[in-house]
N, C-alpha and C positions, 0 to 999 in steps of 0.2 A: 511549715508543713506539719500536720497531723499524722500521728503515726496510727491510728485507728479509725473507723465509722464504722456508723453502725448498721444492724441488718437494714433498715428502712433505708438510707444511705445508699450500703450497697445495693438493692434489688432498685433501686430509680435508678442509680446510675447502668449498671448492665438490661436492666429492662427486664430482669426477674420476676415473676410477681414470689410476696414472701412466702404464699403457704407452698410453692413449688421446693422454693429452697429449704424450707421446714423440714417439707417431708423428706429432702434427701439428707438433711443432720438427723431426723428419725430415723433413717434407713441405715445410719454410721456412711453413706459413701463420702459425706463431706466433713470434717469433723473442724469446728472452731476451736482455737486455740484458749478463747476468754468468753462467760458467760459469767453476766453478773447476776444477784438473788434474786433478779426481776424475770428470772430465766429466758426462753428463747426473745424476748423481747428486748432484752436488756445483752446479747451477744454483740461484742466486739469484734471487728475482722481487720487482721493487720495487711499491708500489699500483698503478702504473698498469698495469705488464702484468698484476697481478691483474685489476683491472676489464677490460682485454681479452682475458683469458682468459676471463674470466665472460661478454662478451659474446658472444665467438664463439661459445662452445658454446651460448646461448641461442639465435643467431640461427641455428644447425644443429638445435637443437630445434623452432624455427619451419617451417623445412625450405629453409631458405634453403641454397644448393650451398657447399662449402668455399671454393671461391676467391672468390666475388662477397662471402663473411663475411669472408674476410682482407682486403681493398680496401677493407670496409667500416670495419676496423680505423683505416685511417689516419684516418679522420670526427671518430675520438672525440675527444672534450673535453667539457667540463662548462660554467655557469656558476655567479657568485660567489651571485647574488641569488635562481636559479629553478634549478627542477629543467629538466634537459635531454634529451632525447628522440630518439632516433637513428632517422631516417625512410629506410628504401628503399623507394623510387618505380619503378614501369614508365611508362611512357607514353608524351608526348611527346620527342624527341630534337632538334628544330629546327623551322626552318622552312627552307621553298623561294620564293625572293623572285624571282618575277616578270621578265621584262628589260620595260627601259621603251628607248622612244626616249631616245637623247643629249639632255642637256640639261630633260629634263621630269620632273619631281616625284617623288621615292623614293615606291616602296610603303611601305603604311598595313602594318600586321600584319593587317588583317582581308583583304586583300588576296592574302596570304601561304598557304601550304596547307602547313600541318602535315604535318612527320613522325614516325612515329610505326614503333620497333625493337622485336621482341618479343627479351623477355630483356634490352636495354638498362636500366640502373640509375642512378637518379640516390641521390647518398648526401649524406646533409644533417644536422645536429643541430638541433634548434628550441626552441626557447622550450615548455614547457607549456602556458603561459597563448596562445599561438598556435597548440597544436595544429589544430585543431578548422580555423580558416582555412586553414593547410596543408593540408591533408586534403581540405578543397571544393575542393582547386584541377581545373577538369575536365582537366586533360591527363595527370591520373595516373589510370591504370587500375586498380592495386592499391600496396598498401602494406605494407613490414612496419617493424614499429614496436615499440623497446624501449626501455622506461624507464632511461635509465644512472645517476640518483639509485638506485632499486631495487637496480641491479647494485652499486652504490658501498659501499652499505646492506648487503648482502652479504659484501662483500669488508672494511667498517671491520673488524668486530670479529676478522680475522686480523691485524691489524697493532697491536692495544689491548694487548698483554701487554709489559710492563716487563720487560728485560734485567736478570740480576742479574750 
């Protein structure tokens, strides 16, 4: 197994064309780990920036804006046991807790009045088998939601061919 490919590599295999992916190492949303003196031509990408290259551009296919995709970059992770699920949330953003008199009993949450930012994001990776509960939760108004098992599933069999 190959612990690297290269740009030309990666954009055949996800279907990239390179000067796309270019211009988002231009823009800093994707940032390679290894670039050799041949510069962007000469960039290395190890599986994980695959999977997050594969993410981002999914989550721009979703119609999610470039930079709230790149933020959502740092999220990523997997787990060992269950497929893992990268959730962007709107909704709620806090709460607004009430003053009490000095010395008398904190506000309860239901007490508390929600706040609530349009365009605000929350970024989370979840469990599969928990999706469904996250999703009921009501302080989120909408969601976008991509499978990173899928995206991984994608991206193995770039990395499956033996170095001779």
């Amino acid at each position: 197994m190959v612990n690297t490919i290269s740009t030309r590599e990666l954009c055949k295999g996800l279907s990239i064309s390179k000067s796309r992916l270019d211009q988002w190492v231009a823009r800093d949303l994707i940032t390679p780990k290894m670039e050799t003196s041949a510069g962007p031509t000469g960039r290395q990408w190890d599986k994980s920036e695959a999977i997050k290259v594969a993410a981002f551009d999914r989550l721009l296919e979703a119609g999610v804006n470039a930079a709230r995709a790149k933020v959502a970059l740092q999220f990523i992770h997997g787990f060992h046991d269950e497929a893992a699920i990268l959730v962007m949330s709107t909704g709620m953003v806090g709460r607004i807790i009430p003053s009490t008199p000095i010395g008398s009993p904190a506000s309860k949450d239901e007490d508390c009045n929600k706040v609530h930012m349009p365009g605000n994001f929350k970024f989370e990776v979840v469990r599969a088998s928990r999706i469904s509960e996250y999703l009921a939760n009501p302080d989120f108004y909408a969601s976008v939601v991509v499978n990173l098992n899928n995206i991984e599933a994608r991206v193995n069999p770039l990395f499956e061919y033996v170095e001779e």
